[in-house]
C-alpha positions in Angstrom: -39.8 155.6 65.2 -40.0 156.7 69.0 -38.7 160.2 68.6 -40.7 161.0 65.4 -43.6 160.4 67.6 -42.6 162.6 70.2 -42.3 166.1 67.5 -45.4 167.5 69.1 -44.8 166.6 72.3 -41.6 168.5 71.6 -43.3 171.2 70.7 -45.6 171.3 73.3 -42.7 171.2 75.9 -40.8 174.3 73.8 -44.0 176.4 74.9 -43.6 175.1 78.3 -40.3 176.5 78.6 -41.4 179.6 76.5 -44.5 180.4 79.4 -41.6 179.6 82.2 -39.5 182.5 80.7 -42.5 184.6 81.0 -44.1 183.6 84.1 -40.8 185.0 86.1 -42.4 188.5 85.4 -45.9 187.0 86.9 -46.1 187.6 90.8 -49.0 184.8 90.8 -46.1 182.3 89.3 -43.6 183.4 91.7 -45.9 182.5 94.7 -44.1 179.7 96.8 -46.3 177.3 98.0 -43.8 175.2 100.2 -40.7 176.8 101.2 -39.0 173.8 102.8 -39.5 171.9 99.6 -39.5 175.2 97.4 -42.5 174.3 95.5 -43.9 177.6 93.5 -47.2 178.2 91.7 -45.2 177.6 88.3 -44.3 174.1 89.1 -48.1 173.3 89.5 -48.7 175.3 86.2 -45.8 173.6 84.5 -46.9 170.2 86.2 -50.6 170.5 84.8 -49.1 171.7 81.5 -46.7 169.0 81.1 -49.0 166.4 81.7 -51.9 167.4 79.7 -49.5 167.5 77.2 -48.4 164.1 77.5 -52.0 163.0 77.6 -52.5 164.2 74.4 -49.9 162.3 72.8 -49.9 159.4 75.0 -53.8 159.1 75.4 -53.5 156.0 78.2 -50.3 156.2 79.8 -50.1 156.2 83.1 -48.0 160.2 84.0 -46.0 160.3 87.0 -44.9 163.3 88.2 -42.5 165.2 90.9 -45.1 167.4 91.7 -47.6 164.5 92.8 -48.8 164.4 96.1 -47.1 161.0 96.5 -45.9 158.1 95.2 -46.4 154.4 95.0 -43.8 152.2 94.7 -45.9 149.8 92.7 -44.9 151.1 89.1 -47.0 150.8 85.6 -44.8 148.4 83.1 -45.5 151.2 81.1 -45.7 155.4 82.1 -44.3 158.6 81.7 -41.8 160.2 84.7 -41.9 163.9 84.7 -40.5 167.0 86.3 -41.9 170.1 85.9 -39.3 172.6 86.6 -35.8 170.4 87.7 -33.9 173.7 89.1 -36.9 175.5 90.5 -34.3 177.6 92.6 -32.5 178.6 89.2 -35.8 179.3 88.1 -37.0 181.3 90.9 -33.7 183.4 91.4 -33.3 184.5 87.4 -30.5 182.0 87.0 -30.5 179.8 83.4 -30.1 176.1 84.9 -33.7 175.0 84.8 -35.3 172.8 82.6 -38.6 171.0 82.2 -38.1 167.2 81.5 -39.9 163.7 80.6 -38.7 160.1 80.3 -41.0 157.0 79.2 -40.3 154.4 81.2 -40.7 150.8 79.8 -40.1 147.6 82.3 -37.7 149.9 84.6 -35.8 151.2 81.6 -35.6 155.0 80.0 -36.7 154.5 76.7 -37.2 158.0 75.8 -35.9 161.2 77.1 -37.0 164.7 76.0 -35.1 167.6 78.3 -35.8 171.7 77.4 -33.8 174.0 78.9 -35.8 177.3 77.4 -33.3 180.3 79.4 -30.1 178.6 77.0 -32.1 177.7 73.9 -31.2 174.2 74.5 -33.9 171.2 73.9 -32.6 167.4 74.1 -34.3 164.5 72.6 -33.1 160.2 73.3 -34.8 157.1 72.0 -33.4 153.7 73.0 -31.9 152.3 69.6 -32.3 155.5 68.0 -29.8 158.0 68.9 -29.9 161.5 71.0 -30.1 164.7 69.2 -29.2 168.7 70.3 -31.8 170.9 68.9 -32.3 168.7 66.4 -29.0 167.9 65.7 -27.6 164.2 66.4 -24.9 163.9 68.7 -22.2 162.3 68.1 -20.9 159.0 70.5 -18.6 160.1 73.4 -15.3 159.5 73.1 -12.0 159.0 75.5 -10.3 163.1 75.3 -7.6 164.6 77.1 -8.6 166.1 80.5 -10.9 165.8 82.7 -13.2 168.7 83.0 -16.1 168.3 86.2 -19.4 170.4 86.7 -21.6 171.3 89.4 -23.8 174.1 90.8 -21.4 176.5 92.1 -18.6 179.2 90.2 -15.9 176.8 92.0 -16.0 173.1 92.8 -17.4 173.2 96.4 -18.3 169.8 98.7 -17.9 166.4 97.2 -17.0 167.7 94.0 -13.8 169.1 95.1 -13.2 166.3 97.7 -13.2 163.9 94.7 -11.3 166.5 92.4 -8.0 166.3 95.1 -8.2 162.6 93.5 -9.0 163.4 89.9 -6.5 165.4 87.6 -9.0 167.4 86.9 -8.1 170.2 83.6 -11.6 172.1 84.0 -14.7 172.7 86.0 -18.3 173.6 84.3 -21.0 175.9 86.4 -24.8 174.6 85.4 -27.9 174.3 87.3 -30.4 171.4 87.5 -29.0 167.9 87.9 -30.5 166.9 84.5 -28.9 169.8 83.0 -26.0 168.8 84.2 -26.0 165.0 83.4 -27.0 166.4 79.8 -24.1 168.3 79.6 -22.1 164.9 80.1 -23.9 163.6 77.6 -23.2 166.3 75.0 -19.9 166.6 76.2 -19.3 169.9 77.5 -18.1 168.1 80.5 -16.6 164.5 81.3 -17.5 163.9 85.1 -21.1 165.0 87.4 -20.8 163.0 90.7 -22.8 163.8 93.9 -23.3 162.4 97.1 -26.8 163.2 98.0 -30.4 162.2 97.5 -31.5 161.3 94.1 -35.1 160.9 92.6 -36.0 159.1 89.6 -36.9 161.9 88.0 -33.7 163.7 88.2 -32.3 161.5 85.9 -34.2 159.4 83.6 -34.3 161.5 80.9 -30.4 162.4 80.7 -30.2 158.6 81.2 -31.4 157.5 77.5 -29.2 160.6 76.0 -25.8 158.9 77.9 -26.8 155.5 77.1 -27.3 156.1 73.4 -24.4 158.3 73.7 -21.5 155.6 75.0 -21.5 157.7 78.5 -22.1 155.9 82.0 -24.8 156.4 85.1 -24.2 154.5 88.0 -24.2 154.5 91.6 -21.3 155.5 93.6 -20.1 151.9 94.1 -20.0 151.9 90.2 -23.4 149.7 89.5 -26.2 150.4 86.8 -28.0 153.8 88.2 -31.8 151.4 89.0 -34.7 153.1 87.9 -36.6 150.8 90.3 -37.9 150.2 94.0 -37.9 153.5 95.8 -38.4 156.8 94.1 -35.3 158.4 95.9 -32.2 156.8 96.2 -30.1 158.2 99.3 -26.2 157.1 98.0 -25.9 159.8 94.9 -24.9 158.6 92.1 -22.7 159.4 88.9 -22.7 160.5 85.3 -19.6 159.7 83.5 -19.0 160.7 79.5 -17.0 157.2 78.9 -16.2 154.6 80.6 -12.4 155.5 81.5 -13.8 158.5 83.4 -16.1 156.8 85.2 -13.1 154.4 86.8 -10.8 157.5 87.5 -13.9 159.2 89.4 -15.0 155.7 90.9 -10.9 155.2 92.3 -11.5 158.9 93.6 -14.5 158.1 95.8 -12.8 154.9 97.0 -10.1 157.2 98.3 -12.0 159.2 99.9 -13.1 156.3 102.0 -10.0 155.2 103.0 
């Protein structure tokens, strides 16, 4: 079993998150490196961490990171995609939407995704065929609801969010940080709808990609097709997480009329 496997990864991850907590109060951590790209001393810790970790587990498999100094497009059949800190401005500025996350990719698919949010106590784990699990809890499929509650990064919808929420009858709105919290939130349901119209890298959203597609729940471009983890790392369109199918058409007829 995939996930059984992955138990001390898991755990190695949980003190990951436990050492981000902590280095907030260490000046050394809080060092940014590369303000344009915001790239602190704590994403390097959490990067060497994270993979070191991974190693141990997954003694061979090629690790492929955010924080590496670049990227080919030639990808293993087989590796790890990781992000360090996804959120490193929540993290930075005290706020909870942060996590540290890893997907292993097999033959351009998610095939396990392990997400640990450590400021909300929160730590998702995906296997393909297996299921996806809340703090060790199994979640249950995504089902069509009444409403239509949204999230983003912001108290109010702000941007594309509320351009597309003048088209959607939306009945709530969610505040989170990073986007992988955010697509996990689709997948566990606290929200139906996480759509944006910006740059998007891989490792953004592989992980939350197995929890959705185990789930029932959707990822896709904005012009509705399967969200590729292939060709370039960043993919320049946006993109959207949906928690069934039925929102994903009511938020895909909302970005069509925002073209017309």
């Amino acid at each position: 079993m995939r996930l059984e496997h992955t138990k001390v990864l898991q755990a190695d991850m949980a003190k990951i998150g436990a050492d981000l907590l902590a280095w907030r109060k260490d000046p050394a951590a809080l060092h940014v490196h590369e303000p344009k790209a915001l790239k602190t001393e704590a994403d390097r810790r959490a990067h060497e961490a994270l993979a070191a970790a991974i190693a141990r587990a997954y003694p061979g498999d090629p690790i492929i990171s955010e924080e590496d100094a670049a990227h080919s497009l030639e990808r293993p059949d087989r590796y790890w995609l990781i992000d360090p800190i996804d959120g490193t401005a929540s993290w930075l500025h005290g706020f909870d939407g942060f996590v540290t996350q890893a997907a292993l990719i097999e033959r351009e698919t998610p095939v396990i995704g392990l997400v640990c949010a450590p400021a909300l106590d929160l730590f998702y784990a995906g296997a393909e065929g297996e299921g996806a699990f809340l703090n060790g809890e199994r979640l249950p499929p995504l089902a069509v609801r009444d409403g239509l509650i949204a999230i983003d990064n912001t108290p109010e919808p702000h941007g594309f969010t509320a351009a597309l929420s003048a088209h959607m009858p939306l009945t709530g709105y969610v505040e989170s940080g990073s986007l992988g919290l955010k697509c996990c939130r689709v997948a566990d349901g606290a929200a139906d709808i996480f759509a944006k119209n910006v740059v998007i890298r891989d490792w953004d959203l592989a992980p939350a990609a197995v929890l959705l597609s185990e789930l029932g729940g959707r990822l896709t471009g904005l012009d509705g097709a399967p969200f590729p983890f292939s060709g370039s790392w960043e993919k320049p369109d946006g993109f959207v997480a949906a928690r069934t199918g039925a929102a994903l058409e009511t938020c895909l007829a909302a970005i069509a009329a925002l073209g017309d």
